[in-house]
C-alpha atoms as an extended CHARMM CRD file, in Angstrom:
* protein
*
       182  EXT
         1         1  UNK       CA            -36.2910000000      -14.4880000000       -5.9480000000  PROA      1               0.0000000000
         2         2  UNK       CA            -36.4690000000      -10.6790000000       -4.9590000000  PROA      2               0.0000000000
         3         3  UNK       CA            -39.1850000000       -8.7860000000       -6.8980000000  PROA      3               0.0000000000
         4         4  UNK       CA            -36.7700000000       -6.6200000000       -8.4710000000  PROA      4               0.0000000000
         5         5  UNK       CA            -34.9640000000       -8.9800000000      -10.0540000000  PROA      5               0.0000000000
         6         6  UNK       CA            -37.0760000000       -8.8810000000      -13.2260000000  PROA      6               0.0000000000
         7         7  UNK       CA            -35.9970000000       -5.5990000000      -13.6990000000  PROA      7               0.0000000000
         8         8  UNK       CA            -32.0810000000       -5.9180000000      -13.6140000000  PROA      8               0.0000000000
         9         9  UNK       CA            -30.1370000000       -5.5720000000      -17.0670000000  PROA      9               0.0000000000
        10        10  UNK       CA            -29.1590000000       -8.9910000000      -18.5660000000  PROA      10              0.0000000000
        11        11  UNK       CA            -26.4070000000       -7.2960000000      -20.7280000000  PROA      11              0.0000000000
        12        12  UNK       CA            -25.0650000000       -5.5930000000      -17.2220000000  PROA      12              0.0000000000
        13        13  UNK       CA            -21.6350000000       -8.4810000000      -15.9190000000  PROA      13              0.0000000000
        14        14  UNK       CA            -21.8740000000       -9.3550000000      -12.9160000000  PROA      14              0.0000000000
        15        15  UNK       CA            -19.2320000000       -8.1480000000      -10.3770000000  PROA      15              0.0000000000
        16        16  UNK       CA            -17.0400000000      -10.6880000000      -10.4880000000  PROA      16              0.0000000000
        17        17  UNK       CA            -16.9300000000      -10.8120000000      -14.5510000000  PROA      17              0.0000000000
        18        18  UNK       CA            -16.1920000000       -6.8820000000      -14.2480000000  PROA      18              0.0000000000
        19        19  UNK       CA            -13.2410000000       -8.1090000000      -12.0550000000  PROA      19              0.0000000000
        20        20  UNK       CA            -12.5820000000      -10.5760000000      -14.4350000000  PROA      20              0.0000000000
        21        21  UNK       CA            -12.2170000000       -8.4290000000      -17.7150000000  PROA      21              0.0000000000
        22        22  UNK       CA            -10.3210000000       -5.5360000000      -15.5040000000  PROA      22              0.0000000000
        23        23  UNK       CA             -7.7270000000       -7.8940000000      -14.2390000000  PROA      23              0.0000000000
        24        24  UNK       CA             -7.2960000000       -8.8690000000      -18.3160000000  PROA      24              0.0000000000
        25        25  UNK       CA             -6.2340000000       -4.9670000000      -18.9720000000  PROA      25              0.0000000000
        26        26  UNK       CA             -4.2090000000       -5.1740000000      -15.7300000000  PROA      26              0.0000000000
        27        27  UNK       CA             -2.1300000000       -8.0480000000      -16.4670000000  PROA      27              0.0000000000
        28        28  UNK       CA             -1.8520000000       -6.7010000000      -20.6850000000  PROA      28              0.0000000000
        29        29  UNK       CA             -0.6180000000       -3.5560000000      -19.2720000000  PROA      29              0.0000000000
        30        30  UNK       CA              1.8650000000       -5.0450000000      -17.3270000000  PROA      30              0.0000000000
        31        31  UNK       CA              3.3800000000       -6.5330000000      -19.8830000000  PROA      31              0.0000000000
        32        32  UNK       CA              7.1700000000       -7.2790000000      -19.9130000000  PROA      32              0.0000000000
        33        33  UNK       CA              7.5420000000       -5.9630000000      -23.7180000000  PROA      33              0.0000000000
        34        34  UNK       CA              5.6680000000       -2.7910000000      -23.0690000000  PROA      34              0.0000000000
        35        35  UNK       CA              8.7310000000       -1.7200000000      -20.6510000000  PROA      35              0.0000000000
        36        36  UNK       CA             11.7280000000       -3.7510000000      -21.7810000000  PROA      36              0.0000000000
        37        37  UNK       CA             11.0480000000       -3.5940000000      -25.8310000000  PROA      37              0.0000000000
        38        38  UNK       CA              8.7160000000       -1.1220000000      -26.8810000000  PROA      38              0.0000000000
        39        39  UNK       CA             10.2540000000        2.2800000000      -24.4720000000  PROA      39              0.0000000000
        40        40  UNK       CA              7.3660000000        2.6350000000      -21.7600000000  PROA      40              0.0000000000
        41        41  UNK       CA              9.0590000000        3.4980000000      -18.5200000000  PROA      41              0.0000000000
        42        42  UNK       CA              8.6180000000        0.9080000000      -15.8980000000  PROA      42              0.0000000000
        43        43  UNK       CA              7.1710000000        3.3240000000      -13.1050000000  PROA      43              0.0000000000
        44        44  UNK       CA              3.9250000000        4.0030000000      -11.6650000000  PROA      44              0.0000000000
        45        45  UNK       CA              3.2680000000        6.4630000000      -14.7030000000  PROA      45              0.0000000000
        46        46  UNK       CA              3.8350000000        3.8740000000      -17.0430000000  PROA      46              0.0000000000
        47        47  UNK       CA              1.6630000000        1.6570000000      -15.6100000000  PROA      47              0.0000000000
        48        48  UNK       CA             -1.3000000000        3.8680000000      -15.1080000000  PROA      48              0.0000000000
        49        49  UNK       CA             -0.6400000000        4.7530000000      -19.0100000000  PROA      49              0.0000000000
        50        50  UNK       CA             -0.5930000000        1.4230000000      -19.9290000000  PROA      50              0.0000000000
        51        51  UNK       CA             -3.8410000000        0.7330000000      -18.1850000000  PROA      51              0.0000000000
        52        52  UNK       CA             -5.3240000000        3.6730000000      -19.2430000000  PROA      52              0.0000000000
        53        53  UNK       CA             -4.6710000000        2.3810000000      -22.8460000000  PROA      53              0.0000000000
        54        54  UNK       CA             -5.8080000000       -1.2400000000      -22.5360000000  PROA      54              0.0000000000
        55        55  UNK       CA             -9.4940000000        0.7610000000      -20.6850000000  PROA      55              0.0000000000
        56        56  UNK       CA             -9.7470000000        2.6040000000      -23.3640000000  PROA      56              0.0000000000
        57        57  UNK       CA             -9.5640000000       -0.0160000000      -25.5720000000  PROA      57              0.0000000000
        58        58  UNK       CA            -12.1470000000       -2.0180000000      -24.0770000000  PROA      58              0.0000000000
        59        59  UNK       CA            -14.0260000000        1.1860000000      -23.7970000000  PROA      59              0.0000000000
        60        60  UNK       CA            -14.3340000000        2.0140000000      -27.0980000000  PROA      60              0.0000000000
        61        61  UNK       CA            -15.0170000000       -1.4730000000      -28.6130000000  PROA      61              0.0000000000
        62        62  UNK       CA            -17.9510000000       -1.4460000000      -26.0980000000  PROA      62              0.0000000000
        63        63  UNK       CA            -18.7870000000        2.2220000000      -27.0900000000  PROA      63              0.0000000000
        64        64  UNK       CA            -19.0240000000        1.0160000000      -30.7480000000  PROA      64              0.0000000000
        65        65  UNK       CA            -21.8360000000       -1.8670000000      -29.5000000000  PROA      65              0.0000000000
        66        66  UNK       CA            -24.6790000000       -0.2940000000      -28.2480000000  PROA      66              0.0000000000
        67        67  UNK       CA            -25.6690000000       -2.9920000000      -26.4730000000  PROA      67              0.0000000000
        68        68  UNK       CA            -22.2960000000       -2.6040000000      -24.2390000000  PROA      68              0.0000000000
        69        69  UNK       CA            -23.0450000000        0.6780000000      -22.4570000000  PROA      69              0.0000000000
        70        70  UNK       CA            -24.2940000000       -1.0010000000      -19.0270000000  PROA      70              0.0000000000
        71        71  UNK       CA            -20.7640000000       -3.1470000000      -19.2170000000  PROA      71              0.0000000000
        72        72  UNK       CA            -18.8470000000       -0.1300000000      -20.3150000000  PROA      72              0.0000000000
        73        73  UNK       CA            -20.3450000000        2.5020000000      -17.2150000000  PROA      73              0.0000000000
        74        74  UNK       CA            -19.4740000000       -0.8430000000      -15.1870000000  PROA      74              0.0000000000
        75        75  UNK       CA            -15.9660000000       -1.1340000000      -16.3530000000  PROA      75              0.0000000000
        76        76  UNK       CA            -15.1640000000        2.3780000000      -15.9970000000  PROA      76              0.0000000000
        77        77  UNK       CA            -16.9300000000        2.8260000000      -12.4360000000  PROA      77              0.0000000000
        78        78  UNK       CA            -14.6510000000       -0.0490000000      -11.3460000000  PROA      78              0.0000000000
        79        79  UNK       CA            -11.2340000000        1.3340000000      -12.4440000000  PROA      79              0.0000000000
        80        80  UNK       CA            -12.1490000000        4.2880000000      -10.7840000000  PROA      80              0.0000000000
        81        81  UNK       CA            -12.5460000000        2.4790000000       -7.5340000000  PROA      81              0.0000000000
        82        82  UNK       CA             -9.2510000000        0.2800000000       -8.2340000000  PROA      82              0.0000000000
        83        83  UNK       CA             -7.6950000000        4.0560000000       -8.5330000000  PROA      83              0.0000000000
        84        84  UNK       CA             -9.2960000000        4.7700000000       -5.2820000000  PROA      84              0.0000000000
        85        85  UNK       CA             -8.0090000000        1.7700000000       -3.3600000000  PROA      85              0.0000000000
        86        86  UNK       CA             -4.9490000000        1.9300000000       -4.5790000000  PROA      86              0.0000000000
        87        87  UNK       CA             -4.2550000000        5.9200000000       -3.7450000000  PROA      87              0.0000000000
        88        88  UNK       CA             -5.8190000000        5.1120000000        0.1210000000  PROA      88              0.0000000000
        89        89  UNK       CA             -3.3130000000        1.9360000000       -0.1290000000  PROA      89              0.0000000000
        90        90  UNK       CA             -0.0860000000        4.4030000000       -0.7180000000  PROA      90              0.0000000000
        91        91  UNK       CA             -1.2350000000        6.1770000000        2.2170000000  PROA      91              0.0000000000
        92        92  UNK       CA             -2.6660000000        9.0970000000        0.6620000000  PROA      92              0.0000000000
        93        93  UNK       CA             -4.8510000000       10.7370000000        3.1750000000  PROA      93              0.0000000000
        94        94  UNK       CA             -8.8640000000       10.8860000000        2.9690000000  PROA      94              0.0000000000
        95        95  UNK       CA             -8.8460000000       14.7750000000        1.8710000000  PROA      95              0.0000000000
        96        96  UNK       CA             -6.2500000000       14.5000000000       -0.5780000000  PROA      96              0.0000000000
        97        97  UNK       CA             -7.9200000000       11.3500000000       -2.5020000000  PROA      97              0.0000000000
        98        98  UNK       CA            -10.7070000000       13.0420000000       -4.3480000000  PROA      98              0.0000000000
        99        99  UNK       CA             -8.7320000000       15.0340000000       -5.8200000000  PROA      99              0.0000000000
       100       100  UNK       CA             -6.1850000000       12.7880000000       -6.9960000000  PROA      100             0.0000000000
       101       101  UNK       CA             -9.2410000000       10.9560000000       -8.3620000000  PROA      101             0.0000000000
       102       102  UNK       CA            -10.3050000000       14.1060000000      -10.5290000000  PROA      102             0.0000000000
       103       103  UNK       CA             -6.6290000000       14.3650000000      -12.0050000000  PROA      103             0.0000000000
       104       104  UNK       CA             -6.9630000000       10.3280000000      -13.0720000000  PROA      104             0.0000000000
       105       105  UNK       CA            -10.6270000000       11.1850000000      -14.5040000000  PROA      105             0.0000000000
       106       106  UNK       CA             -9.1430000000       14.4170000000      -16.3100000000  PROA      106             0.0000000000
       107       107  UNK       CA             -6.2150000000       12.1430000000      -17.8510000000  PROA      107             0.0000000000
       108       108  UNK       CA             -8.4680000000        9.3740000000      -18.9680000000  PROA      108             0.0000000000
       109       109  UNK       CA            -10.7380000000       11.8730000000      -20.4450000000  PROA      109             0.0000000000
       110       110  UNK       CA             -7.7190000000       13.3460000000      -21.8950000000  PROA      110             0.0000000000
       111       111  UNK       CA             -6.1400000000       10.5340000000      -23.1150000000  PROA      111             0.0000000000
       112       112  UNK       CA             -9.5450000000        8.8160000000      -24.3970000000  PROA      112             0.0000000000
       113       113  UNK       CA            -10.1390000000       12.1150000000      -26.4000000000  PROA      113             0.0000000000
       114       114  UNK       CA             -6.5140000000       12.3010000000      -27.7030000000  PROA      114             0.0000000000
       115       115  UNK       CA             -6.7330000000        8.1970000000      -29.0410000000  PROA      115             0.0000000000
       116       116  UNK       CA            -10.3530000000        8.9620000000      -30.1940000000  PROA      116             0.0000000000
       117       117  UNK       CA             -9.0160000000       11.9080000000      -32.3260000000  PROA      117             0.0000000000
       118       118  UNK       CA             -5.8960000000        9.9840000000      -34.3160000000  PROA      118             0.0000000000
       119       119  UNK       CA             -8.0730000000        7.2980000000      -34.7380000000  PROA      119             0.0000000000
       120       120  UNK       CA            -10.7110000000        9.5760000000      -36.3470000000  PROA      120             0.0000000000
       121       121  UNK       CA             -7.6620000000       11.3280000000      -38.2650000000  PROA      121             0.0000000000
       122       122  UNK       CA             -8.4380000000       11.0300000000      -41.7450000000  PROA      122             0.0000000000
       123       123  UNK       CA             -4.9550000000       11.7840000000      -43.3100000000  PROA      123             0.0000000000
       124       124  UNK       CA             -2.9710000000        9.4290000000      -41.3760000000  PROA      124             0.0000000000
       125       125  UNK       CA             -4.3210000000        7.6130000000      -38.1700000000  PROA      125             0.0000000000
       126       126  UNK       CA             -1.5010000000        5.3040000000      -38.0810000000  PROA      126             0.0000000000
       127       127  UNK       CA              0.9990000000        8.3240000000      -37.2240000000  PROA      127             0.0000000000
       128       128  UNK       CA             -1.7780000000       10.1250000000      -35.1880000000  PROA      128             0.0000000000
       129       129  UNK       CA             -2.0170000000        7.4660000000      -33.3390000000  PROA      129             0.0000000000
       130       130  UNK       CA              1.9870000000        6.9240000000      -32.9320000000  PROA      130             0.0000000000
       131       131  UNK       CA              2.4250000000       10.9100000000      -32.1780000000  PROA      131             0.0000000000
       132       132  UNK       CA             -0.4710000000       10.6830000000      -29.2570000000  PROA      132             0.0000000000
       133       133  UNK       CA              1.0310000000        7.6260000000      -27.6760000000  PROA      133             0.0000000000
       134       134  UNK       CA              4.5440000000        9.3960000000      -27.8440000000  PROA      134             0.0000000000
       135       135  UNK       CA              3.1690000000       12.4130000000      -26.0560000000  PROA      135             0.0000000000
       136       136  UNK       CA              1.0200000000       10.2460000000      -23.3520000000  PROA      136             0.0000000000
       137       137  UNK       CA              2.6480000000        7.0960000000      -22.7500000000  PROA      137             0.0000000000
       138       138  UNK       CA              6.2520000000        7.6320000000      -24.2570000000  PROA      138             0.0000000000
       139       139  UNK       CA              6.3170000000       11.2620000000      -22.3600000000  PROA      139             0.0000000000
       140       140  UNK       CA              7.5190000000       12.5260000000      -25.7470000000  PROA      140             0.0000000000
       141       141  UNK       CA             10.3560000000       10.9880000000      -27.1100000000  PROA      141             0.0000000000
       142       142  UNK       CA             11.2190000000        7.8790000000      -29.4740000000  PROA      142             0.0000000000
       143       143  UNK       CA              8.2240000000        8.2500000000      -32.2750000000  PROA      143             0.0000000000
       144       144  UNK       CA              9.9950000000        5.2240000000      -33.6080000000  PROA      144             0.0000000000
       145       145  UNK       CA              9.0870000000        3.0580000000      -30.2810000000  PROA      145             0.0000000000
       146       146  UNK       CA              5.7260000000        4.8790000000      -30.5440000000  PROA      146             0.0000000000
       147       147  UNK       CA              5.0040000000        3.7960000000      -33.9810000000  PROA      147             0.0000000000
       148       148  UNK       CA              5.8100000000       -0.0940000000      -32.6570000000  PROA      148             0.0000000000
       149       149  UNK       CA              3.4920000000        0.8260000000      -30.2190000000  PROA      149             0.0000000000
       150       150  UNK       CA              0.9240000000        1.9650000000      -32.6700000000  PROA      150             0.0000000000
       151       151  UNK       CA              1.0220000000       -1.0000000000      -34.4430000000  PROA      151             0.0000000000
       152       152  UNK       CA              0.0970000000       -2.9500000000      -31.5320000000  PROA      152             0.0000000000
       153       153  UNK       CA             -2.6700000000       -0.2770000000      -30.8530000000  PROA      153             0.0000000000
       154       154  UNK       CA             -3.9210000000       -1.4540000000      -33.9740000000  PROA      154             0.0000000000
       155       155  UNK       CA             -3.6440000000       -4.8730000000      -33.8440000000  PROA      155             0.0000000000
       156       156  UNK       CA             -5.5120000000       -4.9020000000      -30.1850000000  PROA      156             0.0000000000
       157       157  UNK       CA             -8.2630000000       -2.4370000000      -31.9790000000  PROA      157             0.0000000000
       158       158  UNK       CA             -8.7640000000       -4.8220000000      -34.7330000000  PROA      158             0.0000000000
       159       159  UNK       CA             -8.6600000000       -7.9270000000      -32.3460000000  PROA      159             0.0000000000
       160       160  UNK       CA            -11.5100000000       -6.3040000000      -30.2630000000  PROA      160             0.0000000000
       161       161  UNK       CA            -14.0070000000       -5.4320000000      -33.1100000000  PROA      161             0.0000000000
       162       162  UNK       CA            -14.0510000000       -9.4430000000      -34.2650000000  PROA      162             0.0000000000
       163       163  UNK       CA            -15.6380000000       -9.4930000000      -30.6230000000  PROA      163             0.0000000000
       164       164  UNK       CA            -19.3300000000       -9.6100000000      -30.4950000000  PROA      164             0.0000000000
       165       165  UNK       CA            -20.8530000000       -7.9790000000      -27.8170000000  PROA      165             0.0000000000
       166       166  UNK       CA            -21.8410000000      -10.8210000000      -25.5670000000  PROA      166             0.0000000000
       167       167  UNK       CA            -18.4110000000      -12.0780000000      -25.5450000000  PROA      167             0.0000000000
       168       168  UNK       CA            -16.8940000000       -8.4950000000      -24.8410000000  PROA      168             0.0000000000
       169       169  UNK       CA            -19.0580000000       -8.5400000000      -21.9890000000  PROA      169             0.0000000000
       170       170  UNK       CA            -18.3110000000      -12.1280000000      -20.5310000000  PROA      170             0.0000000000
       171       171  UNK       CA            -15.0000000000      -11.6100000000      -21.2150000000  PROA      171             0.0000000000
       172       172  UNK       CA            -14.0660000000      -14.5980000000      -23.3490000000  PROA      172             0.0000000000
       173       173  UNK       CA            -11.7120000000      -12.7420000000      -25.8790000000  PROA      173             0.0000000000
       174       174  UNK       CA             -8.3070000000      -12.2600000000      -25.1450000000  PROA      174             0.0000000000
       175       175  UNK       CA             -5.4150000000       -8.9170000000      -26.2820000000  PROA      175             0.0000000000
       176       176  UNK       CA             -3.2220000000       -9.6780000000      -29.0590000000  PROA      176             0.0000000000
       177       177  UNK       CA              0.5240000000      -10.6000000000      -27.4920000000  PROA      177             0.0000000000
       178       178  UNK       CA              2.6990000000       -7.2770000000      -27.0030000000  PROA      178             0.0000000000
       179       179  UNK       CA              5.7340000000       -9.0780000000      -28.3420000000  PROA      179             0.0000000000
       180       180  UNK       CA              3.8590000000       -9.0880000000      -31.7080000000  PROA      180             0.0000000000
       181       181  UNK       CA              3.8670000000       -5.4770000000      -32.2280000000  PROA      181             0.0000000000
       182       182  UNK       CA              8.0340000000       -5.1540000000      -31.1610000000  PROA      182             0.0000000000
């Protein structure tokens, strides 16, 4: 046993679990009714909005547990090197990649703050919501596929906060089906 290791974080996953829980939001994002049922276009855009979604789902649900913000920095610090890998992967060159990385921290940031705000709406968060995924993920057009969307925004939100913390963390919960919210 190293003499440190009485001072690591308990509530901090393990790399493998961060993994784990990150290939979860993958694999929702990818989704077949996301592109084929619900209007998200099936390109590398769509993707990265769909994953962008599912993170800040997880995010936020960990946000909302205090006990989450060691999983949560983790989480986030490894999407940001998935981002990285993938960018060197297409070939983009070592001078170009940082700031690639910046735009995909500024759209996260953006996109976090935009979901935060129609969720916090206190007139109607339900079309808040269905407006801010129309403008992000839908690139503005069909509110009505954005309101189905919406409604599975919800549905994931809800699923998430019947999560206790531990299990956020260990990743035994799983995303409502997409195909419910179509």
């Amino acid at each position: 046993m190293w003499p440190f290791d009485q001072f690591t974080n308990p509530k901090s996953p393990s790399r493998g679990t961060i993994e784990a829980i990150y290939g979860m939001i993958v694999a929702q994002a990818r989704e077949p009714a996301f592109y084929k049922t619900l209007g998200v276009q099936d390109s590398v855009n769509g993707r990265f909005e769909m994953i962008v979604l599912h993170l800040w789902l997880v995010l936020r649900q960990a946000r909302l547990q205090s006990d989450n913000t060691a999983f949560g920095q983790a989480l986030f610090d490894y999407f940001c090197s998935d981002m990285d890998a993938n960018l060197r992967e297409m070939g983009v060159g070592d001078l170009i990649v940082p700031k690639r990385m910046q735009k995909f921290g500024e759209a996260f940031y953006g996109r976090a703050a935009a979901y935060d705000r129609a969720m916090a709406d206190e007139t109607n968060p339900h079309e808040a919501m269905a407006k801010a995924l129309c403008r992000n993920v839908l690139n503005g057009f069909g509110l009505d596929k954005a309101r189905q969307l919406e409604a599975y925004v919800g549905n994931a939100a809800a699923t998430l906060a019947r999560v206790d913390a531990s299990a956020l963390r260990s990743g035994h919960w799983r995303f409502p089906p997409a195909i419910a919210a179509a």
